[in-house]
ROZAMI-433171 format. One record per residue (C-alpha): residue number from 1; x, y, z; residue in three letters. Coordinates in pm, 1 decimal, m for minus. Layout:
N
[rolo NUM; [X; Y; Z]; 'ala']
...
//
This chain:
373
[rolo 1; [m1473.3; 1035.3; 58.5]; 'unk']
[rolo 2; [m1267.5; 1385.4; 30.9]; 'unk']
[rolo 3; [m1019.6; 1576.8; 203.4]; 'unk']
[rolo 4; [m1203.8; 1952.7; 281.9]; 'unk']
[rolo 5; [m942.9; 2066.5; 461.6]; 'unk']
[rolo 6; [m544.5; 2030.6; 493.8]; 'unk']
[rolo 7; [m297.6; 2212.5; 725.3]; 'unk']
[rolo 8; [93.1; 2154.5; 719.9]; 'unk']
[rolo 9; [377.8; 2265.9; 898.7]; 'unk']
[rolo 10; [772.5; 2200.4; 898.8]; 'unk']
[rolo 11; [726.4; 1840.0; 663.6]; 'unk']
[rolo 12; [1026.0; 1752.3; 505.7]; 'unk']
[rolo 13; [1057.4; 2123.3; 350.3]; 'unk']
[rolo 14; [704.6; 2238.6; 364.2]; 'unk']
[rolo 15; [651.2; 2573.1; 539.4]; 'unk']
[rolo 16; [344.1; 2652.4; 723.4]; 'unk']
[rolo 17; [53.3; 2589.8; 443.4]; 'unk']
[rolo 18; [m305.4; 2521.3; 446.6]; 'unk']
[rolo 19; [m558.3; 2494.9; 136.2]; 'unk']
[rolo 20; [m924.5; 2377.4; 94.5]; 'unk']
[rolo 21; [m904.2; 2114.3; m199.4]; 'unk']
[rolo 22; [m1152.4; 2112.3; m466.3]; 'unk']
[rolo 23; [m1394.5; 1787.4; m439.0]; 'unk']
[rolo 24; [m1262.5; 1699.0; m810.0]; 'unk']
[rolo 25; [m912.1; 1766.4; m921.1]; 'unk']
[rolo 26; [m643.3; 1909.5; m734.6]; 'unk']
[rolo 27; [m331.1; 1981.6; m946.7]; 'unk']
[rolo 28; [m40.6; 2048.9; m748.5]; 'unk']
[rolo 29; [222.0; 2206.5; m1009.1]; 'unk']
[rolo 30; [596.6; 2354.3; m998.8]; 'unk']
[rolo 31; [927.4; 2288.2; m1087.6]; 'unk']
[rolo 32; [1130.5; 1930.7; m941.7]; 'unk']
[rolo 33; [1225.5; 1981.2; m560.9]; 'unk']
[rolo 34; [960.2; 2223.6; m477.0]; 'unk']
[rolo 35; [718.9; 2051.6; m266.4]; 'unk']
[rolo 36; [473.2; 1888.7; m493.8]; 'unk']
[rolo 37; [586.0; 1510.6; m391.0]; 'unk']
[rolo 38; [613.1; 1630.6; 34.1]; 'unk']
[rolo 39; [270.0; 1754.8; m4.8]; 'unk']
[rolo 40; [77.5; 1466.0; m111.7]; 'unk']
[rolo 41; [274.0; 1247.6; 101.2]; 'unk']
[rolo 42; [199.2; 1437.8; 425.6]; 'unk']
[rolo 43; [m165.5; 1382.9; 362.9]; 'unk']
[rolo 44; [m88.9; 976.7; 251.2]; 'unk']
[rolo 45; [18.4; 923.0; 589.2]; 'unk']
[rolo 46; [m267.3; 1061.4; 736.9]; 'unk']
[rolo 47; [m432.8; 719.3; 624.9]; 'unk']
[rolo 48; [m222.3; 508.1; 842.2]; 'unk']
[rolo 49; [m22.8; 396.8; 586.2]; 'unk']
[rolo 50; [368.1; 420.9; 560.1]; 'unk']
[rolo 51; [489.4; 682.2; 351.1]; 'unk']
[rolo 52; [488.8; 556.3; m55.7]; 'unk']
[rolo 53; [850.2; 634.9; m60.9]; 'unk']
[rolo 54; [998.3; 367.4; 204.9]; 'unk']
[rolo 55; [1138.7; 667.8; 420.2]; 'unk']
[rolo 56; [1168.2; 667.6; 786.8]; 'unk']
[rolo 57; [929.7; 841.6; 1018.5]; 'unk']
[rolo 58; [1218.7; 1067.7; 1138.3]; 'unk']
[rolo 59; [1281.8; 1228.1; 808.5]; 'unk']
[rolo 60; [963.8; 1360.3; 806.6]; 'unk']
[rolo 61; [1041.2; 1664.1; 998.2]; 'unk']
[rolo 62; [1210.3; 1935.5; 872.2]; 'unk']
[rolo 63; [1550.4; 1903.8; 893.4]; 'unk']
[rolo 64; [1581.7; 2284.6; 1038.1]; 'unk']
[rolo 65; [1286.9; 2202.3; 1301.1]; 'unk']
[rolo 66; [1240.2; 1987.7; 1582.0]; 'unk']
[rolo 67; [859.4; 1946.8; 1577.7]; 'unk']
[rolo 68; [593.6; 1902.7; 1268.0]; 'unk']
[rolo 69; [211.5; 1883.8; 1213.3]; 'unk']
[rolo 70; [m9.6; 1752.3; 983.8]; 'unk']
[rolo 71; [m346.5; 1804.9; 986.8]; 'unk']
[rolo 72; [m693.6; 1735.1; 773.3]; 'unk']
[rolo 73; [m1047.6; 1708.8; 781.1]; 'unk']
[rolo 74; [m1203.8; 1425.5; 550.4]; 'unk']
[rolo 75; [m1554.3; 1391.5; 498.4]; 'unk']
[rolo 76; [m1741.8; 1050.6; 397.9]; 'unk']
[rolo 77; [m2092.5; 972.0; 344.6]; 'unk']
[rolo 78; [m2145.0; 957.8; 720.1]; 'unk']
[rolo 79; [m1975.2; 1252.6; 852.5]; 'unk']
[rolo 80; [m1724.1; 1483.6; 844.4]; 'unk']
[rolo 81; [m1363.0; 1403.2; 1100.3]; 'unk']
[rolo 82; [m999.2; 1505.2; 1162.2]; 'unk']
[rolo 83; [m706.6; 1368.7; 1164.8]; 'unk']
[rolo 84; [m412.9; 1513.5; 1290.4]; 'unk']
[rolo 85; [m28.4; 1400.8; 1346.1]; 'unk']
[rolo 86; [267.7; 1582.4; 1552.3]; 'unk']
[rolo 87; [597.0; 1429.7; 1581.7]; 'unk']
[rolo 88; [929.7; 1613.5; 1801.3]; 'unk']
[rolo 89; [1256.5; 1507.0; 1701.0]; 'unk']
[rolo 90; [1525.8; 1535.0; 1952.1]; 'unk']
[rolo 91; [1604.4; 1319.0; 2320.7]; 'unk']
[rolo 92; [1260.4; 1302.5; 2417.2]; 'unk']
[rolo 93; [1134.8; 1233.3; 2040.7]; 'unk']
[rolo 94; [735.2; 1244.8; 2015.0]; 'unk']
[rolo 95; [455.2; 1109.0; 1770.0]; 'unk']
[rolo 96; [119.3; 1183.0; 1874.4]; 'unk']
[rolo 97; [m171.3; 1091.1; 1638.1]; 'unk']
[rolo 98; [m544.4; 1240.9; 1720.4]; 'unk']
[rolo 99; [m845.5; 1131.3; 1606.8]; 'unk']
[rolo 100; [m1133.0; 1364.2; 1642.3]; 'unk']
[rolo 101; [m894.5; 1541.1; 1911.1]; 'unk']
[rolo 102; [m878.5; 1222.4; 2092.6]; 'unk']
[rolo 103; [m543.6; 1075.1; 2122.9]; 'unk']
[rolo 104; [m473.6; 702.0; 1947.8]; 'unk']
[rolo 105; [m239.4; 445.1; 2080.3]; 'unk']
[rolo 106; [m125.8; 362.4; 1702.0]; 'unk']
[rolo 107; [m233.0; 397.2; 1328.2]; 'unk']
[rolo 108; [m480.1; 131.1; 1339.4]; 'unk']
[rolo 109; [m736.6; 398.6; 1375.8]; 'unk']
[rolo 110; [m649.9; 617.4; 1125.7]; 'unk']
[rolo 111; [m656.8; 288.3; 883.6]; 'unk']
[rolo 112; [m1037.0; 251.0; 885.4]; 'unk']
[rolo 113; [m1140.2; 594.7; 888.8]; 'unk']
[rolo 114; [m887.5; 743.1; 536.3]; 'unk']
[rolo 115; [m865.7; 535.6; 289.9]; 'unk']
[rolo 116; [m641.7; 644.1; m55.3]; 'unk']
[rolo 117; [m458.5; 482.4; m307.8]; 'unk']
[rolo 118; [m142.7; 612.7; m427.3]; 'unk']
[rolo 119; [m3.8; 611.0; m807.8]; 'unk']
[rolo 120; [426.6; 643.1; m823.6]; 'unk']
[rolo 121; [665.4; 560.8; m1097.7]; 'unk']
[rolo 122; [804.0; 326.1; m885.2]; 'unk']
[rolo 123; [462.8; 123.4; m901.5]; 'unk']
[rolo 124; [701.9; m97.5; m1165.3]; 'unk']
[rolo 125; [857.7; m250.6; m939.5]; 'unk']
[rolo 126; [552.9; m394.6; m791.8]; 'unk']
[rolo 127; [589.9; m604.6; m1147.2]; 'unk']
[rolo 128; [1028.9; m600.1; m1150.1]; 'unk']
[rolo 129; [1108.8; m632.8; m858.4]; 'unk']
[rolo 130; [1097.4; m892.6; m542.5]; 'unk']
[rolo 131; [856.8; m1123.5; m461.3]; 'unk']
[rolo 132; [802.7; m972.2; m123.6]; 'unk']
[rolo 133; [682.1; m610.2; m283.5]; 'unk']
[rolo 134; [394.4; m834.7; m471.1]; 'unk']
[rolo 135; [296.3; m955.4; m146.9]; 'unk']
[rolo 136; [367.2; m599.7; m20.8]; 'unk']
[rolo 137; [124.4; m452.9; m223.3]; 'unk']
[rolo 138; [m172.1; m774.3; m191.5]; 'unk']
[rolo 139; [m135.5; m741.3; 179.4]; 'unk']
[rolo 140; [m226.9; m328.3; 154.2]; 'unk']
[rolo 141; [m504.1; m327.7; m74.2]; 'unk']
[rolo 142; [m604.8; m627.3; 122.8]; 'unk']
[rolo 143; [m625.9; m503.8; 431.2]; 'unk']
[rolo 144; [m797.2; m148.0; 351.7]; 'unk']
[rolo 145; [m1073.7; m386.1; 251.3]; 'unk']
[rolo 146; [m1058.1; m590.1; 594.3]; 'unk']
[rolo 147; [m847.1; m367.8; 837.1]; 'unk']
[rolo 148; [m833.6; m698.1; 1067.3]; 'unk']
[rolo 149; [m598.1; m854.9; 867.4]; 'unk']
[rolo 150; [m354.6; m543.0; 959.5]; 'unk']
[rolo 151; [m338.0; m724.7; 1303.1]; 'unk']
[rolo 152; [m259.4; m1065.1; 1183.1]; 'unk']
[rolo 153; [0.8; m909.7; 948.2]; 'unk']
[rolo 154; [178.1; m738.5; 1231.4]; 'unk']
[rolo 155; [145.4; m1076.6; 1448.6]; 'unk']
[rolo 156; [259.6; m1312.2; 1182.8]; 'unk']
[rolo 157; [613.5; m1087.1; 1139.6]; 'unk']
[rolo 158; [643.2; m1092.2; 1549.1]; 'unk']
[rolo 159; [619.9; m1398.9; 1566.4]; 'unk']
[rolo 160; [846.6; m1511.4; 1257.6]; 'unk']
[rolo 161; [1123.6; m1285.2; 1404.7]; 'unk']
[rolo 162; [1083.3; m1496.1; 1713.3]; 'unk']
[rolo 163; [1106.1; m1812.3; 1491.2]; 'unk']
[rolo 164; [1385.9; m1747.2; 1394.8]; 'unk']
[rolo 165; [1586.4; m1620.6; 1680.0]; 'unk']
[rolo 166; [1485.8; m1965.8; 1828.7]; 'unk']
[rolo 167; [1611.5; m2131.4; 1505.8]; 'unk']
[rolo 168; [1913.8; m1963.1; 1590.7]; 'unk']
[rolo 169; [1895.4; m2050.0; 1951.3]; 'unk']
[rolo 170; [1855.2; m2435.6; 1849.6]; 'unk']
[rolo 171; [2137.8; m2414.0; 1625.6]; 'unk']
[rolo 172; [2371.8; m2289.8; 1884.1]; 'unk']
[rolo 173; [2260.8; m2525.3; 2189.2]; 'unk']
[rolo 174; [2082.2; m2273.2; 2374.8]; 'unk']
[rolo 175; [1736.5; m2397.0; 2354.1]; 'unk']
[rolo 176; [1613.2; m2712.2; 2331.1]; 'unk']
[rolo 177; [1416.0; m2775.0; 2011.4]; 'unk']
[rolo 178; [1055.2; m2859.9; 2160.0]; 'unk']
[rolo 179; [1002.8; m2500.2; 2222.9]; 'unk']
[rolo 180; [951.5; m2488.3; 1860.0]; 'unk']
[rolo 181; [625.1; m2651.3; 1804.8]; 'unk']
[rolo 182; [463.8; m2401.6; 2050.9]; 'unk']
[rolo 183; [540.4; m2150.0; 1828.7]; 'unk']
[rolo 184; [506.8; m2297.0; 1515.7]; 'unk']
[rolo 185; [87.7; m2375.2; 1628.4]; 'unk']
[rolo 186; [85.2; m1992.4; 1684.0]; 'unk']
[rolo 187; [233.4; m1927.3; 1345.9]; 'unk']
[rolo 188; [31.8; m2171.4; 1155.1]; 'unk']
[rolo 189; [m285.4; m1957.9; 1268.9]; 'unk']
[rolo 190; [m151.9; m1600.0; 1150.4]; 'unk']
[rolo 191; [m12.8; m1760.2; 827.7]; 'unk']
[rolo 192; [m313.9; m1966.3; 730.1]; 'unk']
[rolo 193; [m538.5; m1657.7; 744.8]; 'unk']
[rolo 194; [m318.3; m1423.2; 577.6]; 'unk']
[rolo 195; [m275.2; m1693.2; 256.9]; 'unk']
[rolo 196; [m644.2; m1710.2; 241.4]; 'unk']
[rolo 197; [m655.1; m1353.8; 264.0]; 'unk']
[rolo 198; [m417.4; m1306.6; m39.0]; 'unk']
[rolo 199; [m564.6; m1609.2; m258.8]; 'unk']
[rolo 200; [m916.0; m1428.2; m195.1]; 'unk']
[rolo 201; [m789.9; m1058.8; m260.2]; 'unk']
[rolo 202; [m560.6; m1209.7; m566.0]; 'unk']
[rolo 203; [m941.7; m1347.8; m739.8]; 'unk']
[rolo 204; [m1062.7; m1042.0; m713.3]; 'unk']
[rolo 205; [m808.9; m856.3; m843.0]; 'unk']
[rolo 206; [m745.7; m1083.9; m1149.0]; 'unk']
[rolo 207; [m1076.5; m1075.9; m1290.2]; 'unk']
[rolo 208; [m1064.5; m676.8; m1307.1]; 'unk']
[rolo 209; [m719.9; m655.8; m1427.1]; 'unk']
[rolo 210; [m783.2; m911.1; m1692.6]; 'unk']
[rolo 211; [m1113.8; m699.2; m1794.6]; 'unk']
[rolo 212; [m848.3; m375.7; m1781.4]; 'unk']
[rolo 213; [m558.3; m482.3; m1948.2]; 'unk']
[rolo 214; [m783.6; m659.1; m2262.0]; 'unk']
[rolo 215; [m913.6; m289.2; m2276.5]; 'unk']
[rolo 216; [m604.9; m106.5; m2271.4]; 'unk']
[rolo 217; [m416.7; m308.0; m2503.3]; 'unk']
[rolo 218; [m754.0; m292.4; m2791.5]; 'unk']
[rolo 219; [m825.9; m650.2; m2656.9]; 'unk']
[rolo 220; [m460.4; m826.7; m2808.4]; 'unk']
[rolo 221; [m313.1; m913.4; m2501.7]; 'unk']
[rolo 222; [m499.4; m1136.1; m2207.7]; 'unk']
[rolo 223; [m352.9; m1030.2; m1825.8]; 'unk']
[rolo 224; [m329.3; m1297.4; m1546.4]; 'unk']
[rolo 225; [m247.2; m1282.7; m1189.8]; 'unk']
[rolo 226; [m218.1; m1622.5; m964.0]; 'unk']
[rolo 227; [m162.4; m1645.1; m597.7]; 'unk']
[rolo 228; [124.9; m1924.1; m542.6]; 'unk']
[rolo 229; [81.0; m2032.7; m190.4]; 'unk']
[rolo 230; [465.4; m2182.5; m11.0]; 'unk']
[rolo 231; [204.6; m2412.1; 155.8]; 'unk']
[rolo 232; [m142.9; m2467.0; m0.4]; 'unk']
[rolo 233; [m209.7; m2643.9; m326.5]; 'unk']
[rolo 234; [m508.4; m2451.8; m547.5]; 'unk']
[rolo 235; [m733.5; m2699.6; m479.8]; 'unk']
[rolo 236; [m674.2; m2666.9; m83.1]; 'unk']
[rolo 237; [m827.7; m2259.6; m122.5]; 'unk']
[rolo 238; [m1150.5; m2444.0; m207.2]; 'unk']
[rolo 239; [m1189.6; m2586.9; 167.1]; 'unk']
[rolo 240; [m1254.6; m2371.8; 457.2]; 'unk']
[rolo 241; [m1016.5; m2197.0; 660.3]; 'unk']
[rolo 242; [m1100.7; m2400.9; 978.0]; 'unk']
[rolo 243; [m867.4; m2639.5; 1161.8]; 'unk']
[rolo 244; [m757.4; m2863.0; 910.7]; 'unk']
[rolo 245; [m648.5; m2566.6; 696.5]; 'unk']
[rolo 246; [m428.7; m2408.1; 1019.4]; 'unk']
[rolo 247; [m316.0; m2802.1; 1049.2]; 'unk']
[rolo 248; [m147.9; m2807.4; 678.4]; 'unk']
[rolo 249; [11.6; m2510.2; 763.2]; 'unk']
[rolo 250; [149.7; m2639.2; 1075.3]; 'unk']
[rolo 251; [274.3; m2954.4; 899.9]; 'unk']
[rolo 252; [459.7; m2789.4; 652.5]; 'unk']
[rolo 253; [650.7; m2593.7; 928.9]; 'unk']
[rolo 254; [749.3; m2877.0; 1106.5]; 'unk']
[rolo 255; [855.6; m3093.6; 804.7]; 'unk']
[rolo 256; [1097.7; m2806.2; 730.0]; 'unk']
[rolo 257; [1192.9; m2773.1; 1088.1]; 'unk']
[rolo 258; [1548.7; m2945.0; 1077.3]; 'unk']
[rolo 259; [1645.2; m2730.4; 768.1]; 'unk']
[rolo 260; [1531.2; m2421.7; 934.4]; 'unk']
[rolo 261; [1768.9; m2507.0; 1264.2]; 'unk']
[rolo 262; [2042.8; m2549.2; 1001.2]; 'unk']
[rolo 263; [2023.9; m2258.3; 817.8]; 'unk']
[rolo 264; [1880.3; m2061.9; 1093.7]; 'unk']
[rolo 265; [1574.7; m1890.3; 940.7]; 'unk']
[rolo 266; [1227.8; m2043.8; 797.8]; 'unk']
[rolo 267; [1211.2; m2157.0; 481.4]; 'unk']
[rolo 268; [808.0; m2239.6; 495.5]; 'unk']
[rolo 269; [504.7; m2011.1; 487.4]; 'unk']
[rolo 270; [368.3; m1675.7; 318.2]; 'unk']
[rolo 271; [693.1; m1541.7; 365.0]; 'unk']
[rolo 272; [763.1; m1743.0; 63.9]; 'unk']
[rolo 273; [487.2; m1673.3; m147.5]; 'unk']
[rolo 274; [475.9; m1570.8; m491.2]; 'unk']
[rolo 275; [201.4; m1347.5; m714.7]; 'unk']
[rolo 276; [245.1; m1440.0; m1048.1]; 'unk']
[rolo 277; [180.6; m1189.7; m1332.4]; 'unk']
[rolo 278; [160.8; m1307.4; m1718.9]; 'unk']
[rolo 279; [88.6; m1167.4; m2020.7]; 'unk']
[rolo 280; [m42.5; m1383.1; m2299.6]; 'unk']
[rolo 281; [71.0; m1695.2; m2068.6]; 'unk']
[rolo 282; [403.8; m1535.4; m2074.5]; 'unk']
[rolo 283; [628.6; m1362.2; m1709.0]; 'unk']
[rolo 284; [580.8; m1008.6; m1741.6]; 'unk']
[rolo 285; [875.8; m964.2; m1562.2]; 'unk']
[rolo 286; [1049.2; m1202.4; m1704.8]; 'unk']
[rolo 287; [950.5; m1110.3; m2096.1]; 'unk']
[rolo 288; [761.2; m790.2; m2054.7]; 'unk']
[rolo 289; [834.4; m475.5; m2264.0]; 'unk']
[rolo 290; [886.7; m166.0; m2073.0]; 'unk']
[rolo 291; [514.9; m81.5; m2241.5]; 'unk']
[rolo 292; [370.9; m421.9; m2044.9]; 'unk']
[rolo 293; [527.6; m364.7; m1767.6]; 'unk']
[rolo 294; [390.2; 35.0; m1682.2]; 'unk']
[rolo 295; [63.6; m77.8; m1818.6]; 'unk']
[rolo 296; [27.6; m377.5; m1596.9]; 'unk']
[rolo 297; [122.5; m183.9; m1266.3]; 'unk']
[rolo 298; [m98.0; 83.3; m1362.8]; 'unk']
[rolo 299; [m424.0; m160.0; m1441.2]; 'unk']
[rolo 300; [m345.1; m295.8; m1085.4]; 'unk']
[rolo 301; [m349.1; 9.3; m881.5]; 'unk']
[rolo 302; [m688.0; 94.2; m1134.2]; 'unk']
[rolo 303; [m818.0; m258.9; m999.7]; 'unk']
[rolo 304; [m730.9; m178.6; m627.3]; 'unk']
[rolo 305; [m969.8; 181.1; m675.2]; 'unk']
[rolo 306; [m1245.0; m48.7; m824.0]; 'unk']
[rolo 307; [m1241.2; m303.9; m555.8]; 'unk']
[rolo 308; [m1232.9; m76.0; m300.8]; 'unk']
[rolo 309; [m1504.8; 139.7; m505.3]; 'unk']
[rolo 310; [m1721.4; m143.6; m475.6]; 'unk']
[rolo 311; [m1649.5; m294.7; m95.3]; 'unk']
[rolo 312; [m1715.0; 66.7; 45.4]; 'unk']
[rolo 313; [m1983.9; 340.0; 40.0]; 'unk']
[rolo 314; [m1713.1; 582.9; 32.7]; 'unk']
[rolo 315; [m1505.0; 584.8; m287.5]; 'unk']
[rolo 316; [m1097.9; 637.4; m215.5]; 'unk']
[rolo 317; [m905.0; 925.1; m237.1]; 'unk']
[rolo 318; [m657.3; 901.8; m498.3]; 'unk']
[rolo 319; [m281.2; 1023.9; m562.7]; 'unk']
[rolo 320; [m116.8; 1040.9; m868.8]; 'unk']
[rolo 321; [248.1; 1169.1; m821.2]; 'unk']
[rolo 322; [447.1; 1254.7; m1149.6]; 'unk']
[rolo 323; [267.9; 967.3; m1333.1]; 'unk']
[rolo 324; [53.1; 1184.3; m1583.5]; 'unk']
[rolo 325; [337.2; 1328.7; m1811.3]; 'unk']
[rolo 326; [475.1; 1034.9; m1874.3]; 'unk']
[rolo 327; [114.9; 838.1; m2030.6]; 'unk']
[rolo 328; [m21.1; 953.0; m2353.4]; 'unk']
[rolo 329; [m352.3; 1069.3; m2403.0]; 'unk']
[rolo 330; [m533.0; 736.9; m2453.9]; 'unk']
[rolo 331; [m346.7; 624.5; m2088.5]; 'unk']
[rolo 332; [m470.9; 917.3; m1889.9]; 'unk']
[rolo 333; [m825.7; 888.8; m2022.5]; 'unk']
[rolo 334; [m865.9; 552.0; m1943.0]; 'unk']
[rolo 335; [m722.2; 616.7; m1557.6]; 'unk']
[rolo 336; [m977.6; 907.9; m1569.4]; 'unk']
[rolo 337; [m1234.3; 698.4; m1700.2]; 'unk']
[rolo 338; [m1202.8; 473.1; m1350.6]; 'unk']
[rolo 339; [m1169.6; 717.5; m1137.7]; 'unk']
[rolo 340; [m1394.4; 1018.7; m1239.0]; 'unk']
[rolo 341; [m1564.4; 1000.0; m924.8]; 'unk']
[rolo 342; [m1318.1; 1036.6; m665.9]; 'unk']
[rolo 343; [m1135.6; 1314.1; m561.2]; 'unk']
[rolo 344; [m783.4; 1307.1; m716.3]; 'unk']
[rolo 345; [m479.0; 1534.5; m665.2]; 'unk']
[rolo 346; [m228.5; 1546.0; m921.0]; 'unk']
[rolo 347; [139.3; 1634.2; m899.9]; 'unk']
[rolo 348; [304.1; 1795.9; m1228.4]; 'unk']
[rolo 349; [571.9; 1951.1; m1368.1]; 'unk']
[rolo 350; [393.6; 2070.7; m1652.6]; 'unk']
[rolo 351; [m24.0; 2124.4; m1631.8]; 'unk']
[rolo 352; [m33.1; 2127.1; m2033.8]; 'unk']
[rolo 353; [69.7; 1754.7; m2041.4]; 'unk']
[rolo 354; [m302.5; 1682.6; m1863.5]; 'unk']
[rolo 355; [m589.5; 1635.1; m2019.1]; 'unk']
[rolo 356; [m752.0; 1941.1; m2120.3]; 'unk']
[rolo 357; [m1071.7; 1825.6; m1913.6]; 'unk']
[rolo 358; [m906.8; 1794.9; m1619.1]; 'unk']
[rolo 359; [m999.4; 2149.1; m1450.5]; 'unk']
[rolo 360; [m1005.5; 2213.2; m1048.7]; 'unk']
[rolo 361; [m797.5; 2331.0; m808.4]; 'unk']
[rolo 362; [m423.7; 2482.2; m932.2]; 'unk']
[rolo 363; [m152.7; 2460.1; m654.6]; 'unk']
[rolo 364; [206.6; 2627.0; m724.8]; 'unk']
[rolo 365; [425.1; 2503.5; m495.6]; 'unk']
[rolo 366; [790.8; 2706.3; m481.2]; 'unk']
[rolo 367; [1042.6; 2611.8; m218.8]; 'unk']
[rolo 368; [803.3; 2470.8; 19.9]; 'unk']
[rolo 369; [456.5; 2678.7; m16.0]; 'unk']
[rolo 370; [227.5; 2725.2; m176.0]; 'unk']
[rolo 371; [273.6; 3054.1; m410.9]; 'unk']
[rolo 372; [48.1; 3366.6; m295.5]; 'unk']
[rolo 373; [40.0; 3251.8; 60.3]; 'unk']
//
């Protein structure tokens, strides 16, 4: 899969661009505050996804404009199709998505048709920081393998924010309590899919990042990542997900029930899971060097690229977003090694940090476009 064709106008500070990207490498260069960052995030969204930086939909437009566009043609083994995105700021406040020129209802859509994978310094905290950006990131590379289990993500958090406004209703005397096993069987479903989802994703993943991380570190240190389910035991994962698997879910709602009116929120399900991440046996957040810690996140987002790679016809597009200048040379061959045959576009301050081999397309971008346009 490649992008062939981009158009952008009035995102964040971009200024009317366009550009045909090379099918190889795409280095988008210039000083900090230019563009470089705005510009591969405009296309990112295209896939779907929400923006790599956590920002809101409504700072996407410039702030001097009411309206913006985004625009791109992609072309897989199959075909060639377009994607395009206008949103209006203002009273009336717009976001229209088109696929093909005909109009979607919501992302969904745009989720099976682009697929990319984005590299950020702030992949670390995949590995530093909460539980619930581990399960973040399982549930994304996850789904772009199974774009179902998008829809049983987005039920499972209605239906948990529903839980627990009822826990709160309980609590208070406003609802009676048996209302609560109605939506506990509902809940059960969603979350006993989406933990066999994550134990099945978190296999896959393991075995590649072990193979990576032995690699990268000249075969001294051994990398290990385990799905810990809030409700299954290992040995459970080996049964079927059938009705006795949505039944142990349900169970372990209900035996936590009275706490949950108590406290007011639920304290059982995959909103408590864990993805644990050792080195040598050892918590790589917990003991990790600052070394461990890049090199893990970076042999994960390698092992989401091969997985997908594999699953799909199509390779994915990939990002790499001020992550270059900061690996030495024996880093950024062995991300180029992986990834040599997708199209990748590369943000930079400085182009002699790359790899001398990496030669395409040269963007300078200067206070929002793209210089010589």
């Amino acid at each position: 899969m490649i992008v062939t064709y981009t158009e952008i106008e009035s995102f964040r500070n971009l200024s009317r661009i366009s550009f045909e990207p090379d099918p190889k490498y795409n280095i988008i260069s210039g000083q900090n505050a230019q563009g470089k960052t705005n510009l591969l995030e405009a296309i990112w969204i295209m896939s779907g996804c929400k923006s790599f930086r956590s920002s809101k939909e409504k700072d996407y437009i410039n702030i001097d404009k009411n309206k913006m566009t985004v625009g791109i043609k992609i072309r897989d083994n199959a075909r060639e199709q377009k994607i395009r995105i206008e949103m209006t700021k203002g009273v009336n406040s717009t976001k229209n998505i088109f696929l093909n020129g005909v109009r979607q209802k919501g992302t969904k859509a745009l989720f099976d048709v682009f697929k990319c994978i984005v590299f950020i310094p702030d992949d670390v905290d995949i590995i530093k920081g909460s539980p619930e950006k581990r399960r973040n990131f399982i549930d994304m590379a996850s789904s772009q393998l199974n774009p179902i289990s998008v829809l049983h993500l987005n039920k499972h958090n209605i239906l948990i924010n529903h839980r627990n406004a009822l826990l709160k209703e309980i609590m208070n005397g406003i609802t009676k309590i048996d209302i609560l096993e109605v939506w506990d069987k509902q809940l059960a479903i969603e979350g006993a899919f989406i933990s066999y989802m994550r134990n099945d994703y978190v296999k896959q993943i393991n075995e590649i990042c072990g193979r990576l991380y032995h690699t990268l570190s000249g075969g001294t240190e051994n990398l290990e990542l385990e799905y810990k389910s809030n409700v299954y035991k290992k040995e459970d994962f080996k049964k079927p997900l059938d009705e006795k698997a949505i039944d142990i879910y349900f169970r372990k709602l209900r035996e936590t029930s009275a706490y949950d009116i108590k406290t007011g929120t639920t304290h059982t399900g995959i909103n408590r899971d864990e993805i644990l991440i050792k080195i040598n046996g050892l918590s790589v957040r917990e003991y990790g060097s600052q070394g461990q810690i890049k090199s893990t996140a970076l042999v994960m987002k390698l092992a989401q690229a091969e997985i997908f790679g594999k699953k799909s016809e199509d390779a994915p597009v990939v990002f790499l977003d001020d992550v270059m200048g900061e690996l030495d040379e024996k880093r950024q061959k062995f991300i180029f090694d992986i990834i040599k045959n997708m199209q990748v576009f590369i943000t930079t301050c400085n182009e002699s940090a790359l790899l001398p081999e990496i030669k395409g397309k040269i963007i300078h971008m200067e206070n929002g476009k793209i210089r010589g346009d």
